[in-house]
C-alpha positions in Angstrom: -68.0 -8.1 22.2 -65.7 -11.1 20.9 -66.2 -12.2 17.1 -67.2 -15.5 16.1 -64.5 -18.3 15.1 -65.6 -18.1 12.1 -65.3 -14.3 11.6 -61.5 -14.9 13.5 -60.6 -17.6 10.8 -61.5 -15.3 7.9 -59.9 -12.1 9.1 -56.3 -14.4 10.0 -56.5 -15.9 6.6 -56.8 -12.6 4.9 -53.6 -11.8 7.0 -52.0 -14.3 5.9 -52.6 -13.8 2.1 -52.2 -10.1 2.8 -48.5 -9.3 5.0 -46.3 -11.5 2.1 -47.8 -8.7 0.1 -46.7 -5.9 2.5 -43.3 -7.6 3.3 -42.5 -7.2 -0.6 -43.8 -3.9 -1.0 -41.2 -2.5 1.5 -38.4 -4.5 0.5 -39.4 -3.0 -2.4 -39.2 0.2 -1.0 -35.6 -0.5 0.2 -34.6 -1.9 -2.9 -35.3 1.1 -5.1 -33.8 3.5 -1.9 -30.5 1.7 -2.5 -30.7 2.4 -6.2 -31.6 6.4 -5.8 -28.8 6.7 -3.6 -26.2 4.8 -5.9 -27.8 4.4 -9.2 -24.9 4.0 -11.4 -23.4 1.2 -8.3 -27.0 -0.6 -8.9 -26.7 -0.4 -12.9 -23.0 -2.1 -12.4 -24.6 -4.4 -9.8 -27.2 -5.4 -12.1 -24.7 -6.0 -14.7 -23.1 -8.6 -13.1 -20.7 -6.7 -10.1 -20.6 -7.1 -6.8 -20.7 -4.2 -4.9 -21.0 -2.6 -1.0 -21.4 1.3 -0.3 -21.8 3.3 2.9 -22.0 7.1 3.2 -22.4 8.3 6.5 -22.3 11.9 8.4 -19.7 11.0 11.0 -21.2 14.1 13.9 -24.2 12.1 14.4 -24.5 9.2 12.9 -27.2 9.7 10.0 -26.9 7.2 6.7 -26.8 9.2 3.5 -26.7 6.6 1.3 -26.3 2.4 1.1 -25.7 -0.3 -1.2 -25.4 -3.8 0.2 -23.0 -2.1 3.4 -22.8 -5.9 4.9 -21.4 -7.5 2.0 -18.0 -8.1 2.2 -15.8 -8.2 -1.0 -11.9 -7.6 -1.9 -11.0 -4.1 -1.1 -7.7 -4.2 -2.8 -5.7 -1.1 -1.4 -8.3 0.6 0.7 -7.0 -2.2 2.8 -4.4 0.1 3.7 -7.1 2.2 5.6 -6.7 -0.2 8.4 -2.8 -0.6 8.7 -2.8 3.2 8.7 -5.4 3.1 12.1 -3.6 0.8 13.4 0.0 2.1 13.2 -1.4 5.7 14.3 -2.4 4.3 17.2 0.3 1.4 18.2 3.1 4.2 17.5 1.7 8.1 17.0 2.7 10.1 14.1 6.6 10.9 15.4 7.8 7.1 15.6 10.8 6.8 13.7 13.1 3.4 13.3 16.7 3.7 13.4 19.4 1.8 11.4 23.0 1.5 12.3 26.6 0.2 11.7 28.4 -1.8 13.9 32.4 -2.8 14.1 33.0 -6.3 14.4 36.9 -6.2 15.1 39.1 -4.3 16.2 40.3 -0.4 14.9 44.4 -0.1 14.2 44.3 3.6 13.2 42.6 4.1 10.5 42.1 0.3 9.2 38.9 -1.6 10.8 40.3 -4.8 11.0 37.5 -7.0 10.4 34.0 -6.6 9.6 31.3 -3.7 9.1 27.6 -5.2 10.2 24.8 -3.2 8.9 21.7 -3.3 11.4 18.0 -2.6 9.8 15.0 -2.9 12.1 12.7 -2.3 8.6 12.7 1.5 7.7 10.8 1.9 4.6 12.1 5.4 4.2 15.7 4.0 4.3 16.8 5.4 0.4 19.6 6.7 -1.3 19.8 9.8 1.2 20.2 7.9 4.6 22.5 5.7 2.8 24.9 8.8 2.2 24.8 10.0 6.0 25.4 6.9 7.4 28.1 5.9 4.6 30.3 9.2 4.9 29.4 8.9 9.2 31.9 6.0 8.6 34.6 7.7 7.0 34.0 10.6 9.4 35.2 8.5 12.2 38.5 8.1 10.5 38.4 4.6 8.7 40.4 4.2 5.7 39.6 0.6 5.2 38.3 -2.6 6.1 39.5 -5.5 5.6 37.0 -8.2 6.4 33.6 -8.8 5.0 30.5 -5.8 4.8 28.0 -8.2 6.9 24.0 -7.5 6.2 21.9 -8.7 9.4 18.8 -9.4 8.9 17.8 -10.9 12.3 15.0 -8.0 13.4 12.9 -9.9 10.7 14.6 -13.3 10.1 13.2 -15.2 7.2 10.1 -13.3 5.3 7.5 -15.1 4.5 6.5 -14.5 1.0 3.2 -13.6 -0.4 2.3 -15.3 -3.9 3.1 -12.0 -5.8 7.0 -11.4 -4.1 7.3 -15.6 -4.4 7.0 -15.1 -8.2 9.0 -11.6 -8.6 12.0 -13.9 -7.4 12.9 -15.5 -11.4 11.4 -13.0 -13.0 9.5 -9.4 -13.2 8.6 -6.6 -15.0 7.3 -4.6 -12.1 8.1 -2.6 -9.1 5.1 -3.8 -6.5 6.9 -7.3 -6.0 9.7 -6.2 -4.3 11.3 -8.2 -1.6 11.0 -7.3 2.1 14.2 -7.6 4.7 14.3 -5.7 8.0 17.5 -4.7 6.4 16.0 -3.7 2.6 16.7 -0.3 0.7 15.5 1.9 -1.5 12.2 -0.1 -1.4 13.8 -2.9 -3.0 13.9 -1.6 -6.7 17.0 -0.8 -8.6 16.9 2.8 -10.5 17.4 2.7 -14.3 18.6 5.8 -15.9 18.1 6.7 -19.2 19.4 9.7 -21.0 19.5 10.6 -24.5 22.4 10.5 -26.8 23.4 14.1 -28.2 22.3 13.1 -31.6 18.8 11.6 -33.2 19.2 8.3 -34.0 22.6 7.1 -31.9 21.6 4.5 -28.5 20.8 6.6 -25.5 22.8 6.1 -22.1 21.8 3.6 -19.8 22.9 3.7 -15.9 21.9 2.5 -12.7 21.5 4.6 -9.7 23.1 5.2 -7.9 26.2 3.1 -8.3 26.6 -0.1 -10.6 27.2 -2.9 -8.4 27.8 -6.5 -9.8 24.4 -8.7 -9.1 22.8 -6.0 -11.5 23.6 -6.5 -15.2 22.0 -4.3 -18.6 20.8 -5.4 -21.6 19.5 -3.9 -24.8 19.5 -1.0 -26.3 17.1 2.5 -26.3 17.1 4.5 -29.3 17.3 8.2 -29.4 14.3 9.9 -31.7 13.1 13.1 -33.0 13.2 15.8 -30.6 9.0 16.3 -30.1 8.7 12.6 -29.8 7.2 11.1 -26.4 9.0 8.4 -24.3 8.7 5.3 -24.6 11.0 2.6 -22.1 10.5 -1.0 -21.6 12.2 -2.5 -18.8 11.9 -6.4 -17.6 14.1 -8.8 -15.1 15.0 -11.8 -15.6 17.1 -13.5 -12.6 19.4 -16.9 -12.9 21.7 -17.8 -10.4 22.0 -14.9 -8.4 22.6 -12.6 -10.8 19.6 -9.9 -11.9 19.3 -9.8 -15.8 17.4 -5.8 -16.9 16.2 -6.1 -20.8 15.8 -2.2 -21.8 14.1 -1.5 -24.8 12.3 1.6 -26.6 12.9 5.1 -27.4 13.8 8.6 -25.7 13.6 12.0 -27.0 16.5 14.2 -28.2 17.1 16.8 -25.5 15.2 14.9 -23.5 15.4 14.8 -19.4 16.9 11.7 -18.0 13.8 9.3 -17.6 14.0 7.1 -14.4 12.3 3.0 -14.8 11.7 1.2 -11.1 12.2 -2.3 -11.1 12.5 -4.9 -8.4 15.5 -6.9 -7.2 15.2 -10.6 -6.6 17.6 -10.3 -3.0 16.7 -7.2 -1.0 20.5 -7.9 1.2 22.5 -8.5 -1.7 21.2 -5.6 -3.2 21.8 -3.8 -0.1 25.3 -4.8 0.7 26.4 -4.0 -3.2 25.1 -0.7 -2.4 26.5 0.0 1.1 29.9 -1.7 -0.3 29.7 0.8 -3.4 28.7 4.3 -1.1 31.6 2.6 1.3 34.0 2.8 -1.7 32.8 6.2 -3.3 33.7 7.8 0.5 37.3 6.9 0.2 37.1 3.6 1.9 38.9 0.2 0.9 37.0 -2.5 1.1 37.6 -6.0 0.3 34.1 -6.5 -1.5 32.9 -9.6 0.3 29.5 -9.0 1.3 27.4 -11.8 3.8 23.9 -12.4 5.3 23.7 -12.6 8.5 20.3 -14.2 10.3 21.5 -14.6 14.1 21.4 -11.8 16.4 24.4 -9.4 16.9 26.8 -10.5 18.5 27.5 -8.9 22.5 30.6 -7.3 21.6 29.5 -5.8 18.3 30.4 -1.8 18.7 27.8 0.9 17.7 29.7 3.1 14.9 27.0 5.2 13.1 23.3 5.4 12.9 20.5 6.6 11.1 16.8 7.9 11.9 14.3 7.2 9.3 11.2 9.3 8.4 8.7 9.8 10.9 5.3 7.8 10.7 3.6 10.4 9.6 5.7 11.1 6.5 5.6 7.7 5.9 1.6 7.0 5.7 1.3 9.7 2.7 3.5 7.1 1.1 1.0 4.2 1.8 -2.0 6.3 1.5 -0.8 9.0 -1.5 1.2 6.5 -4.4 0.0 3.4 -2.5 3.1 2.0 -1.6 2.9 -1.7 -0.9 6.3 -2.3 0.2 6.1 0.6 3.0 2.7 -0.8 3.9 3.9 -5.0 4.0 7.5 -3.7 6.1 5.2 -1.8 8.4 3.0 -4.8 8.9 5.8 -6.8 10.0 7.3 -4.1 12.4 3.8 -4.1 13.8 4.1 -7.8 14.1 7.5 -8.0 15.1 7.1 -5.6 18.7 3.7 -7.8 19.5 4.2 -11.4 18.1 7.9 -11.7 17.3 7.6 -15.4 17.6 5.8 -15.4 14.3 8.3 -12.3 13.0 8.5 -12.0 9.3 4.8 -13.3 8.1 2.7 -11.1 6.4 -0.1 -13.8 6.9 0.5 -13.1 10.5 1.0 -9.9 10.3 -2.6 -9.9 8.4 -3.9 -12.2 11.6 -2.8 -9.3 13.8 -5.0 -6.1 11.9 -7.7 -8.9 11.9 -7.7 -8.7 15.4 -7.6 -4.8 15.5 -10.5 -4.8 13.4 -12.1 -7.1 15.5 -11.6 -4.7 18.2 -13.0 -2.0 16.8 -16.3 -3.5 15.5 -17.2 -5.0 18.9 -17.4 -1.3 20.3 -18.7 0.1 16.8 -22.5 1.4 16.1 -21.5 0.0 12.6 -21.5 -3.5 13.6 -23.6 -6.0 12.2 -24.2 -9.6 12.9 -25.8 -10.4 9.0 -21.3 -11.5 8.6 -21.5 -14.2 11.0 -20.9 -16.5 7.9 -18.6 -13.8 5.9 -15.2 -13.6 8.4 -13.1 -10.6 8.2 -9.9 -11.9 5.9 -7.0 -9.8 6.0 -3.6 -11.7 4.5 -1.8 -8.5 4.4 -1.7 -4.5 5.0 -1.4 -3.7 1.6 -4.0 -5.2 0.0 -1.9 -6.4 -2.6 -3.3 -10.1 -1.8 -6.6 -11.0 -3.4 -8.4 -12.8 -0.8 -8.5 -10.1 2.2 -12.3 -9.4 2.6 -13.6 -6.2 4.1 -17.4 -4.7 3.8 -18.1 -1.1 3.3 -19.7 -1.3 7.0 -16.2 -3.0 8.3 -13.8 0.6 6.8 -16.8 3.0 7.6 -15.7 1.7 11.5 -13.0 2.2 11.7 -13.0 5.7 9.6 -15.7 6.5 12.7 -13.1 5.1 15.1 -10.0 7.2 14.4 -12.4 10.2 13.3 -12.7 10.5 16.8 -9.2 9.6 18.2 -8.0 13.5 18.5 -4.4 12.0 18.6 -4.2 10.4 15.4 -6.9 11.8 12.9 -4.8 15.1 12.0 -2.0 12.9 10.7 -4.5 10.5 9.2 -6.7 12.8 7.1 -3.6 14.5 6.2 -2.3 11.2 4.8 -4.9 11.0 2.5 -4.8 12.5 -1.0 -6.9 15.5 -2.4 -9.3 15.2 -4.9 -7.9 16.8 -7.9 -4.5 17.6 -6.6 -2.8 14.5 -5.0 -1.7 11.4 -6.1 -4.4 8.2 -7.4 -7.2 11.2 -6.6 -5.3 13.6 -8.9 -7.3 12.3 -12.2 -10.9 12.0 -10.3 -13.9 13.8 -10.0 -13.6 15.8 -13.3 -16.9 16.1 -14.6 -18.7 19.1 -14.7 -21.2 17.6 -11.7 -18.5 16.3 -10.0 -15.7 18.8 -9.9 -17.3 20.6 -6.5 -15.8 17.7 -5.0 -12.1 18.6 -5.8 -10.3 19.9 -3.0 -13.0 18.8 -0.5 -12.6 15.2 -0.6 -9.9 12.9 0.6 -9.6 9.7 0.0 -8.0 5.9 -0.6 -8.3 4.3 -3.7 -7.8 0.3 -4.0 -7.1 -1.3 -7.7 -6.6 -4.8 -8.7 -7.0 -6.5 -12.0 -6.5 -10.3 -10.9 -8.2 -12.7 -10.0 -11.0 -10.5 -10.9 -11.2 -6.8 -11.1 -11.5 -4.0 -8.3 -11.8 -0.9 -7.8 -12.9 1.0 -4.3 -12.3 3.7 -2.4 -12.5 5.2 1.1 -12.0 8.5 3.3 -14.0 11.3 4.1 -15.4 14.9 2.5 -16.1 17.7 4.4 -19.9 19.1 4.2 -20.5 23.2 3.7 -20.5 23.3 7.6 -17.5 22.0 8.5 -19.2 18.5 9.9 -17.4 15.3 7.8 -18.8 12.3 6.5 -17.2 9.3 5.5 -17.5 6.8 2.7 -16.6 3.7 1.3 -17.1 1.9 -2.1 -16.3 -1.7 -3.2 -16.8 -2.9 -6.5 -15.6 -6.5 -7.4 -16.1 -8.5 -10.6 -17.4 -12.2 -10.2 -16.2 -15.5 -11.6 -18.2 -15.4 -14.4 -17.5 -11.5 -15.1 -14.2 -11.1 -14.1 -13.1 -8.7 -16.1 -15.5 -5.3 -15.7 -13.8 -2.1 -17.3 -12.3 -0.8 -14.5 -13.1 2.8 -15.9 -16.9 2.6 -16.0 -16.5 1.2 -12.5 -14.2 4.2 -11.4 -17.0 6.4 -13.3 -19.8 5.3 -11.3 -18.3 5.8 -8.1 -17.1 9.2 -8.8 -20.8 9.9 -10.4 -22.9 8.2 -7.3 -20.7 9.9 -4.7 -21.2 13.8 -6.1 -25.1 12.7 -6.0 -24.9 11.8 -2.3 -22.8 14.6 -1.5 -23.5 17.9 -3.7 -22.1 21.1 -3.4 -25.2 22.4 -1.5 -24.5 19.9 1.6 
């Protein structure tokens, strides 16, 4: 039996009154889910942060907690998440990048007469060490000197493309982050400062530079030697003026007192590195004239192979990106990456970001974490590091591609291995203290991602393995906004470490 129109009309406008009512009562619903699941994340969001959260059980699939997973925000260093995925994959865990010597002349005896060419393809693990081997490999072969020029090609990179951060460390820099990239760089591209106390309170304390002086480096300033249970306290900044690299050292060291080592960055990665070739050259027995050039053309076809070097393996290399979040390793990775797929655009970062962009891409297209609600939010990724501001990654976006290599059996070992321990490895070390917290130490890996400018960050990702053996992974992004740029980067730290033991406590 049908009702009458009448009846209809007053049953659909009670509908209509009524299902606004139902539609706010379960987004209600979701609302205060997402705040049970991260309620010191909502209090912070409420306050004026922006933030996105995802905490998943990686075996099937389930969501444990979420905050806004879609959004996507500056993820600082967790960026390097992605650039450790990707080079996993391109190369394995054993790759390894080899740097060599060539002769550019002719041997008479024991005199090369002409020039030494030093070859980098960009090892970031090329340090002191390697330096020595490949150094006394010279003298080995018999070569008492050299008469022409120590040559410095850079062509494996060509020009780099500097980011706003390495553009700036060029006059002037108090840092060790903006160091310069070359395919040819060393020792990451900071100059070791040395200071040791004098053998009596009160006298200046001696300052070196490791591990050889060499003449675009000069020291100023004194550091003053105190009372024997005094603590440390150096100052070091660069100034640089006409090719020449200007170190102000100020402050105070303690009597008896271990040697205290300051990082700074150099303004010309191959100048720095053929002053330091031309000084390990020396200190193996070898004349050379001093005359040190940059080279940006290709070797030449009748340069000879004289000694070479194999970096660290990949492997090795990622607990540097991952562990003390190493930006250089991670921006000279980026451009090797670019370099054996794009080498046309060889030595962008920019394009080096355009290139994990497309990895990620990849990934989310075959991902049960993708989402259409970012069709108006892109993916921005201007560099592996993270070390730009304007990369823009969701909590959804690193939870793929966490799932993605959590199921690559190739290169997850070396991945999760990568990533620091709670409570006993590097930016983790300090985490997770608190009494309802501390069942996370040893149990949780992870990446964290800090920047204070434009406007503060602070996120991390990885995974924690549950009480039977199954892993989930997270990730956590809290950005300020323009009008509250500056949130105390503790209390945002806090709240992830206190939202993440709630999702994840020692029974699960």
């Amino acid at each position: 039996m049908s009702l009458p129109t009448n009846k209809k009309l007053f049953i659909l406008k009670k509908l209509i009154v009524f299902l606004p009512s139902i539609s706010c009562f379960f987004l209600s619903l979701n609302i205060n889910a997402q705040e049970q699941s991260f309620p010191s994340l909502s209090k912070l969001e409420k306050n004026g942060c922006a933030v996105s959260a995802l905490v998943i059980r990686l075996n099937d699939g389930k969501v444990l907690a979420d905050l806004n997973s879609d959004k996507r925000l500056s993820p600082a260093s967790v960026t390097k998440l992605i650039l450790g995925a990707n080079i996993l994959e391109t190369w394995g865990p054993n790759k390894t990048f080899s740097t060599q010597f060539y002769l550019r002349g002719k041997l008479n005896k024991d005199i090369l007469e002409g020039d030494l060419v030093f070859y980098g393809v960009g090892d970031p693990s090329l340090t002191n060490e390697k330096l020595w081997f490949l150094t006394t490999d010279i003298a080995r072969f018999g070569i008492k000197k050299i008469t022409g020029k120590i040559i410095i090609n850079n062509s494996y990179y060509g020009k780099v493309t500097d980011d706003e951060n390495r553009a700036s460390g060029k006059t002037k820099s108090h840092n060790a982050y903006d160091a310069p990239l070359s395919s040819s760089a060393i020792n990451f591209s900071v100059l070791a400062i040395v200071v040791s106390p004098a053998q009596k309170e009160g006298l200046p304390a001696k300052i070196a530079i490791e591990p050889y002086p060499i003449p675009s480096a000069k020291i100023t300033g004194t550091v003053k030697t105190t009372k024997e249970d005094s603590s440390p306290q150096i100052i070091v900044s660069r100034i640089s003026k006409n090719g020449k690299d200007v170190y102000s050292v100020s402050g105070n060291i303690p009597l008896k007192s271990t040697a205290q080592r300051i990082y700074r960055s150099v303004s010309n990665a191959d100048i720095y590195a053929g002053e330091t070739l031309n000084a390990y050259l020396q200190s193996a027995g070898i004349e050379t004239s001093g005359l040190i050039e940059i080279e940006s053309k290709n070797l030449n076809k009748n340069d000879i192979p004289m000694a070479s070097i194999n970096g660290y393996p990949i492997e090795w290399q990622l607990k540097g990106i991952f562990e003390v979040s190493n930006n250089y390793t991670a921006d000279m990775l980026t451009l090797n990456l670019l370099n054996e797929t794009n080498p046309n655009n060889k030595g962008d970062l920019k394009e080096g970001g355009t290139l994990l962009e497309k990895y990620m891409k990849n990934i989310l297209k075959n991902s049960t974490w993708n989402t259409s609600k970012n069709v108006n939010t892109p993916i921005i990724l201007e560099s592996g590091s993270g070390l730009t501001p304007n990369n823009r990654l969701s909590a959804r976006d690193i939870i793929s591609v966490l799932d993605h290599i959590y199921f690559n059996g190739r290169a997850f070992p070396a991945y999760l291995n990568a990533l620091p321990i709670v409570g006993d490895e590097g930016t983790l070390k300090k985490r997770f203290t608190s009494s309802s917290e501390k069942h996370l130490q040893g149990r949780l890996r992870g990446k964290t991602g800090t920047l204070t400018e434009p406007v503060h960050v602070s996120a991390l990702g990885g995974y924690s393995r549950l009480s039977n053996g199954d892993f989930v992974s997270f990730a956590i992004i809290v950005n300020g906004i323009k009008s509250k740029a500056q949130i105390d980067l503790k209390n945002i730290r806090d709240a992830i470490d206190s939202d993440l033991a709630k999702v994840l406590p020692s029974e699960l």
